[in-house]
C-alpha positions as CSV (number, residue, x, y, z in Angstrom):
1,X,3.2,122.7,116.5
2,X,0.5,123.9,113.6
3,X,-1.3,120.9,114.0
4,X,-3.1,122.3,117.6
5,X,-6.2,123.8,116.4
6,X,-7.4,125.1,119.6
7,X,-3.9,127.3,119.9
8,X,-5.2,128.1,116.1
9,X,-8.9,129.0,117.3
10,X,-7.7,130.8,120.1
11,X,-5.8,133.1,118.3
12,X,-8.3,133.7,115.6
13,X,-10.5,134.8,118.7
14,X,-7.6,137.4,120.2
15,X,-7.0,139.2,117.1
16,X,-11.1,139.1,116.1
17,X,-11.4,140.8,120.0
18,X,-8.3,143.1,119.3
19,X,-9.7,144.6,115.8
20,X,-13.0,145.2,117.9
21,X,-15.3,144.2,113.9
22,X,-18.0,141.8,116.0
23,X,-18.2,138.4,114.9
24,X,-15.6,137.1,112.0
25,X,-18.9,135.2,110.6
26,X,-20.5,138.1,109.7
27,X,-17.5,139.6,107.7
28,X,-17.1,140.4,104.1
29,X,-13.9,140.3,101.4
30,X,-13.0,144.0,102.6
31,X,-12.8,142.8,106.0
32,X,-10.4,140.6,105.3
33,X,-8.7,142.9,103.2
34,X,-8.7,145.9,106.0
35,X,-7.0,143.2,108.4
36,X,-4.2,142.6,105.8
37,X,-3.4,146.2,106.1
38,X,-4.2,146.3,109.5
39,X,-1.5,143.2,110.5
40,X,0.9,145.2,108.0
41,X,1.4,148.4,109.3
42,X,1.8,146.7,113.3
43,X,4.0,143.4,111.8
44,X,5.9,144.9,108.8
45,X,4.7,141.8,107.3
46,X,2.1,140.7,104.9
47,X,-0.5,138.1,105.1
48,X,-2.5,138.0,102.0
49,X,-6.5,138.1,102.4
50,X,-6.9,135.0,100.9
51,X,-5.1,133.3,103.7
52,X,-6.9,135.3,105.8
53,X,-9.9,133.7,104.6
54,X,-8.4,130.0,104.4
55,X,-7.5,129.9,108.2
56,X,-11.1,132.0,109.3
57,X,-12.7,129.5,107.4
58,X,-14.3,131.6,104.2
59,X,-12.5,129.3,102.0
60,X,-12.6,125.7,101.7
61,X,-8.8,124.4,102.3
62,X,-7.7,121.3,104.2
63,X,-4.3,122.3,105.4
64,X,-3.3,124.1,108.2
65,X,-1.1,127.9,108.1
66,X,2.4,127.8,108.0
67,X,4.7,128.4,110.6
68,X,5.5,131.8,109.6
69,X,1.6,132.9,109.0
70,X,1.3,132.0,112.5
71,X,4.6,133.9,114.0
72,X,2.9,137.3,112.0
73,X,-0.2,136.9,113.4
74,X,0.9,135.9,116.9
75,X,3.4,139.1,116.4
76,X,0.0,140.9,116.0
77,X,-1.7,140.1,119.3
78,X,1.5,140.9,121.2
79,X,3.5,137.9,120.9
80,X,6.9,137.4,119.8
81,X,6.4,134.5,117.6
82,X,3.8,131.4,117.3
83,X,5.9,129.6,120.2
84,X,5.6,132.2,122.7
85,X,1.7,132.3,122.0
86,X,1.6,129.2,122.6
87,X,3.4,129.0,125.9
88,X,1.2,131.7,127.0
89,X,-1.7,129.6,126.2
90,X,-0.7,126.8,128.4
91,X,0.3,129.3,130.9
92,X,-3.4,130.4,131.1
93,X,-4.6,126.9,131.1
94,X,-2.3,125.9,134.1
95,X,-2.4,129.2,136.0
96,X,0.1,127.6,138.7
97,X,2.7,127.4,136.1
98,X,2.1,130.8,135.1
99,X,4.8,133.5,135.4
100,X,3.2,136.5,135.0
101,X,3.3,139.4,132.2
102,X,2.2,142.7,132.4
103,X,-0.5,143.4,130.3
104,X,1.0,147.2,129.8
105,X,3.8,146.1,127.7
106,X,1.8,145.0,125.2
107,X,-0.2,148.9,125.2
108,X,3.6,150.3,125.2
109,X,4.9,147.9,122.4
110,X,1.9,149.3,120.4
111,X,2.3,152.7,121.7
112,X,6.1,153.2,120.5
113,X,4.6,151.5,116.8
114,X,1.9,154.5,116.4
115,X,5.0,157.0,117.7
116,X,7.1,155.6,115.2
117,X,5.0,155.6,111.9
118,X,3.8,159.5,112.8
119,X,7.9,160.4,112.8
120,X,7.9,158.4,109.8
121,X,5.4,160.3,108.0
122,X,6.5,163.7,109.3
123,X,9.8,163.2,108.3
124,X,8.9,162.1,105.1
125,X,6.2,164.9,104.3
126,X,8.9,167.6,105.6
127,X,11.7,165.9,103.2
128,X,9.1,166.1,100.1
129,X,8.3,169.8,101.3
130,X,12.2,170.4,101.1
131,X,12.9,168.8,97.9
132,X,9.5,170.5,96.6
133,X,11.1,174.0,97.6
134,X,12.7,175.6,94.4
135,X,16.3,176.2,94.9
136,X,17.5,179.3,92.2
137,X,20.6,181.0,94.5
138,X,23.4,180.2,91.7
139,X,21.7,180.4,88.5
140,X,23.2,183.2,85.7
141,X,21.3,184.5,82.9
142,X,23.1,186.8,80.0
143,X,21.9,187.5,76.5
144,X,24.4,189.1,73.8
145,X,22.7,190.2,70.0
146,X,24.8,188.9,67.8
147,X,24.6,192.2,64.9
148,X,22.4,195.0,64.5
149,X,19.4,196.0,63.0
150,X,16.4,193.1,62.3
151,X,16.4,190.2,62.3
152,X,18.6,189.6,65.2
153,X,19.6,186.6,66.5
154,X,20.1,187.0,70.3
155,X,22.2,184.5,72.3
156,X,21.3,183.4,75.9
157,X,23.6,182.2,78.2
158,X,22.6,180.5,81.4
159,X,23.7,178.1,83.9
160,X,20.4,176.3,86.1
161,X,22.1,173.2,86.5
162,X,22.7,173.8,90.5
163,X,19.1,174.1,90.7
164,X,16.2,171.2,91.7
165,X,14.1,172.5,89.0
166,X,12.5,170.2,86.5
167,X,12.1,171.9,83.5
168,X,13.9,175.4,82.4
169,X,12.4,178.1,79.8
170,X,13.7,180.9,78.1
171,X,10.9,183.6,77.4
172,X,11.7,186.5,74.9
173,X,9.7,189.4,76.7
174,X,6.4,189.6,78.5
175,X,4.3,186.9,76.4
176,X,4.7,183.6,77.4
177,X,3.7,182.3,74.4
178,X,7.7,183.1,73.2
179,X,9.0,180.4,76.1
180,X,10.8,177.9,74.5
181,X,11.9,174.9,76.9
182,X,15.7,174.4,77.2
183,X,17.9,171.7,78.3
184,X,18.9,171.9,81.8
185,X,22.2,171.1,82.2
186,X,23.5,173.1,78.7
187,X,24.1,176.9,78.9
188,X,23.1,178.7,75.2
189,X,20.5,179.3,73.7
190,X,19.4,181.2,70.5
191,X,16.1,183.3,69.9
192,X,15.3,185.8,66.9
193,X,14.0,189.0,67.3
194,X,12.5,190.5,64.4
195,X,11.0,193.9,65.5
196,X,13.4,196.5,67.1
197,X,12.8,197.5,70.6
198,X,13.0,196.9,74.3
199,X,12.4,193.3,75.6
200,X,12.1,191.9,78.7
201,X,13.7,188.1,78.6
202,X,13.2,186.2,81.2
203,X,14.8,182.8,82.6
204,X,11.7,180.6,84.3
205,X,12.6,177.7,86.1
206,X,9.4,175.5,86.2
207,X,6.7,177.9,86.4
208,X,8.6,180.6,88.4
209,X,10.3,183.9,86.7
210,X,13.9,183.9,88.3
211,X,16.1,185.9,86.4
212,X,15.4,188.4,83.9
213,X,16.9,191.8,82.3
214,X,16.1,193.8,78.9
215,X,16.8,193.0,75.6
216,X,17.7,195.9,73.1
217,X,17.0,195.1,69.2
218,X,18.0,198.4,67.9
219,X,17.3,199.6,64.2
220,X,19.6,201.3,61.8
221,X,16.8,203.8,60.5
222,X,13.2,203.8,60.3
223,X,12.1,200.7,58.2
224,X,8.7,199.6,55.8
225,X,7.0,196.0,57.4
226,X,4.2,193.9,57.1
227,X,3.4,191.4,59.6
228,X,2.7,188.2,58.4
229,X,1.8,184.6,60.0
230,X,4.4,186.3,63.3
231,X,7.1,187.2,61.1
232,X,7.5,190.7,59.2
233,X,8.2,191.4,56.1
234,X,10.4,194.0,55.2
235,X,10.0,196.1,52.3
236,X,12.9,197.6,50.6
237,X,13.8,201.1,51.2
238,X,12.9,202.5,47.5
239,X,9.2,201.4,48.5
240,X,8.8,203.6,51.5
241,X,11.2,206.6,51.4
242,X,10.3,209.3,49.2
243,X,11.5,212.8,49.1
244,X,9.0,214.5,52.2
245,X,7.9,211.6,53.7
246,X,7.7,207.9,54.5
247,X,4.7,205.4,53.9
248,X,3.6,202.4,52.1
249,X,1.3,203.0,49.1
250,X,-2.3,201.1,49.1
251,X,-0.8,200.1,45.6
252,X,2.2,198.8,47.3
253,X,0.6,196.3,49.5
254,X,-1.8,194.8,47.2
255,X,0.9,193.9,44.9
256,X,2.5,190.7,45.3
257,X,5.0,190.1,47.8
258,X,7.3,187.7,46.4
259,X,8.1,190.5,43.8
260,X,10.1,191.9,46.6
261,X,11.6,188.8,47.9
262,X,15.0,189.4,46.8
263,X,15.8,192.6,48.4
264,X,14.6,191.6,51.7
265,X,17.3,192.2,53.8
């Protein structure tokens, strides 16, 4: 059956006239590479370029396409395989033998092809919208200090794991710069506070703020700090109470530090 080269030529010439690219002489290595996409996307199967070029004659090769090269491209020109293409061949070379085939089914068979792939690639663009969509509705976010006064160790508890996000955060208060990335599917975690006052914590799920609720890191009584690289140090009482008022001495802070070290609370 492969070895009719006019059934061969013929059906070079039906797919060159269906692709509309003028004369296969004149084409390049993208040409052929366009086609293989082309024959893809109508055949669900794949004929490499190279083989493109073999049986057009780009590439010197003595032996003649398989059978199932020449089902795909028949397929491609509106046939069901290589056998029926070449039935219809002889049909149009013996016209009184001919049964004939409307030429619309062929325009219908490609029109229900195009129809199909655009569902295809709705569907998939509205499924990647959906999963894209954050989904938050059952997430919990608590926090609990663990003592009083500073430092405080604060203990979030949280449950995202019903949601499609990513990647969770935990932020301390308003700056971002205190997220810290948690596991998703755990439900504690730990921050320190070090300054007394109201915070704003906040549960972010990707880069969207879903939950939050204040933080309050109370203080027994005023206190003496320094802050220092982000964390305070806190001088003992003795150094900033006196009898009618409260400060830090200039002689105070230039002294050295470590000095106080073991009274730091």
């Amino acid at each position: 059956m492969t070895d009719n080269q006019q059934d061969i030529d013929r059906c070079k010439l039906l797919v060159e006239e269906q692709i509309g690219w003028g004369v296969s002489s004149n084409w390049q290595s993208q040409d052929f590479e366009n086609l293989s996409e082309r024959i893809f996307l109508e055949t669900n199967t794949i004929i490499s370029s190279s083989t493109l070029k073999r049986i057009w004659g780009k590439v010197q090769y003595n032996s003649r396409p398989n059978i199932s090269t020449l089902d795909t491209l028949s397929r491609f020109i509106g046939h069901s395989n290589w056998r029926d293409f070449v039935k219809s061949s002889l049909e149009a070379d013996n016209p009184e033998n001919c049964t004939s085939f409307p030429k619309k089914s062929k325009n219908y068979y490609r029109l229900f092809l195009i129809v199909g792939i655009v569902f295809s690639a709705v569907i998939f663009i509205l499924q990647k919208s959906f999963n894209n969509t954050l989904r938050f509705n059952n997430v919990q976010f608590h926090s609990e200090p663990i003592t009083d006064g500073v430092p405080n160790t604060v203990i979030f508890r949280y449950d995202a794991s019903q949601s499609n996000a990513d990647n969770v955060f935990i932020q301390q208060n308003w700056d971002d710069r205190r997220r810290t990335r948690v596991e998703k599917f755990h439900h504690e975690h730990a921050s320190v506070y070090y300054l007394p006052g109201y915070y704003r914590a906040k549960l972010v799920l990707n880069e969207s703020i879903v939950k939050e609720h204040d933080v309050f890191i109370e203080s027994k009584d005023w206190m003496g700090l320094l802050l220092r690289d982000s964390i305070p140090f806190y001088f003992p009482e003795e150094v900033y109470r006196y009898d009618r008022w409260l400060g830090i001495t200039p002689e105070d802070l230039g002294r050295d530090l470590n000095i106080y070290d073991h009274k730091v609370p």
